[in-house]
C-alpha positions in Angstrom: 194.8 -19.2 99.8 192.0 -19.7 101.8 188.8 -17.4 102.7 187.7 -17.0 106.5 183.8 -15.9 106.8 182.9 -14.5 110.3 179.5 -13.2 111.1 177.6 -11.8 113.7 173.9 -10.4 114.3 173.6 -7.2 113.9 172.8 -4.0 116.1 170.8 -2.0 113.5 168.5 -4.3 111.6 167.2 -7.6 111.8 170.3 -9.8 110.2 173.7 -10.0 109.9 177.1 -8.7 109.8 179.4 -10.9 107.5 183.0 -10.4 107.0 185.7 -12.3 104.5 189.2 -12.4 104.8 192.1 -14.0 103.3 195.5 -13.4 102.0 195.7 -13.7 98.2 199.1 -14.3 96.6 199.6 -10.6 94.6 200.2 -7.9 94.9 197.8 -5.5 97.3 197.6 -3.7 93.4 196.6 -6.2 91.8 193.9 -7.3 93.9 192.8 -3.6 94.4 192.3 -3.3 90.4 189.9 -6.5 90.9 187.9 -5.6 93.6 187.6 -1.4 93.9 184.5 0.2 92.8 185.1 1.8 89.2 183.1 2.5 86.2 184.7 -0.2 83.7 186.4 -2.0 86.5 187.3 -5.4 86.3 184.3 -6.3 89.3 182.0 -7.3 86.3 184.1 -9.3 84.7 184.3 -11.6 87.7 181.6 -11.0 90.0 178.9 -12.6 88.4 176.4 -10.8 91.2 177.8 -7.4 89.6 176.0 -6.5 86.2 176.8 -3.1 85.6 178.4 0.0 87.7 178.8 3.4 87.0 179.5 7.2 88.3 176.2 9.1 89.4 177.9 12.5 90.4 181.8 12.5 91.8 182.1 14.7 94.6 186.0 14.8 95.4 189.3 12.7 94.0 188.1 10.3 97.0 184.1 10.6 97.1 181.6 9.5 94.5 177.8 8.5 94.1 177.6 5.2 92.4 175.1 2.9 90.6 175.1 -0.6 90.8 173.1 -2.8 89.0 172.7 -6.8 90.0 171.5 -9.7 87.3 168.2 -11.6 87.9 168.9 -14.5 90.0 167.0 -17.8 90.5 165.9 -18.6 87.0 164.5 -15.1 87.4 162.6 -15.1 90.7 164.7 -12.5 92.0 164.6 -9.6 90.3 167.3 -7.6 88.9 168.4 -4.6 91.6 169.9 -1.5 91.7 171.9 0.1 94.4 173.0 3.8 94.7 175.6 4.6 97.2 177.9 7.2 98.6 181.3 6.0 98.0 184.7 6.9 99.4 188.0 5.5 98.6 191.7 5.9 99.9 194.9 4.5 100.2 196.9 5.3 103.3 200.5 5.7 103.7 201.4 1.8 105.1 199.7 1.2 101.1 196.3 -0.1 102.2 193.4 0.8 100.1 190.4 0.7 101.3 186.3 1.3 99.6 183.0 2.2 102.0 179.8 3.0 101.0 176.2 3.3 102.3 172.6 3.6 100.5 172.0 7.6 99.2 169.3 8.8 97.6 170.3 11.0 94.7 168.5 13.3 92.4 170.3 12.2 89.2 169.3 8.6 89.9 165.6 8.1 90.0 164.6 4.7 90.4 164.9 2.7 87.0 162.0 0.5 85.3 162.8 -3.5 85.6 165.3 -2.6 88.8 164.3 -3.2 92.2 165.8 -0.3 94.2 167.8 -2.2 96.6 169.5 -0.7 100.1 173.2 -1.2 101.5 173.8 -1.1 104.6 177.5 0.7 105.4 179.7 -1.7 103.8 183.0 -1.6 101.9 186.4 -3.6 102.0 189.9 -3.2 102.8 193.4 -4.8 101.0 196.0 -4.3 103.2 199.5 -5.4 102.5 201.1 -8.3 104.5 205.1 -8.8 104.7 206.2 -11.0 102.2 
C-alpha cells in the first residue's frame, strides 16, 4: 500500500504538524503489535530511530510514563536522545486502537549521561479498521 504525508505549520511552536496515513494489508492487530508503545515491543525491531523503550511508572491499565531512547544519527553528529512521556492507550468498541503521548517530567527519570533530553510535542497514532 501506499503512505500519504500531509503537513501543516503549526499553531504552538515554530514548525510543523506532519501526519501519515495509509491502509496496510493486515489485520488492525497485527499492525497494532508493530507500532504500539511497549516495553519489548516489536517498534525496535523495525524502527531503526527507536533504540530502546521502557515503563517509568504505569498509572492505570491505559496510562503510563515512558522512556524512549533514540540512536546517534549522522555518523554521530546528532546525539543520542531520550524522551519521557505520558502515554495513554485504548481501543474503542468499532476496534480502533489508538497511542498519545506528550513530554512529562518525572521524578524516576532524571536526565541520563550520553542522552540528550529531547521534548514531544502531543503526538500519538491511530489504526483504525477499514471494511475488507
Amino acid at each position: 500500500g501506499e503512505v500519504a504525508v500531509s503537513w501543516r505549520p503549526s499553531s504552538e511552536f515554530a514548525g510543523n504538524l506532519y501526519k501519515g496515513e495509509g491502509i496496510l494489508p493486515a489485520s488492525p492487530q497485527s499492525v497494532w503489535e508493530c507500532i504500539k508503545p511497549v516495553a519489548g515491543g516489536l517498534r525496535t525491531k523495525w524502527d531503526q530511530n527507536v533504540k530502546d523503550f521502557e515503563v517509568i511508572e504505569v498509572i492505570s491499565d491505559t496510562v503510563s510514563i515512558c522512556r524512549t531512547t533514540t540512536p546517534s544519527a549522522c555518523m554521530r553528529i546528532i546525539s543520542p536522545r531520550e524522551f519521557v512521556d505520558v502515554v495513554v492507550m485504548k481501543q474503542y468498541e468499532d476496534g480502533t486502537m489508538q497511542s498519545a503521548a506528550t513530554n512529562v517530567e518525572h521524578a524516576l527519570c532524571p536526565p541520563q549521561p550520553n542522552f540528550v533530553r529531547g521534548f514531544n510535542y502531543p503526538c500519538g497514532c491511530f489504526c483504525i479498521p477499514v471494511p475488507g
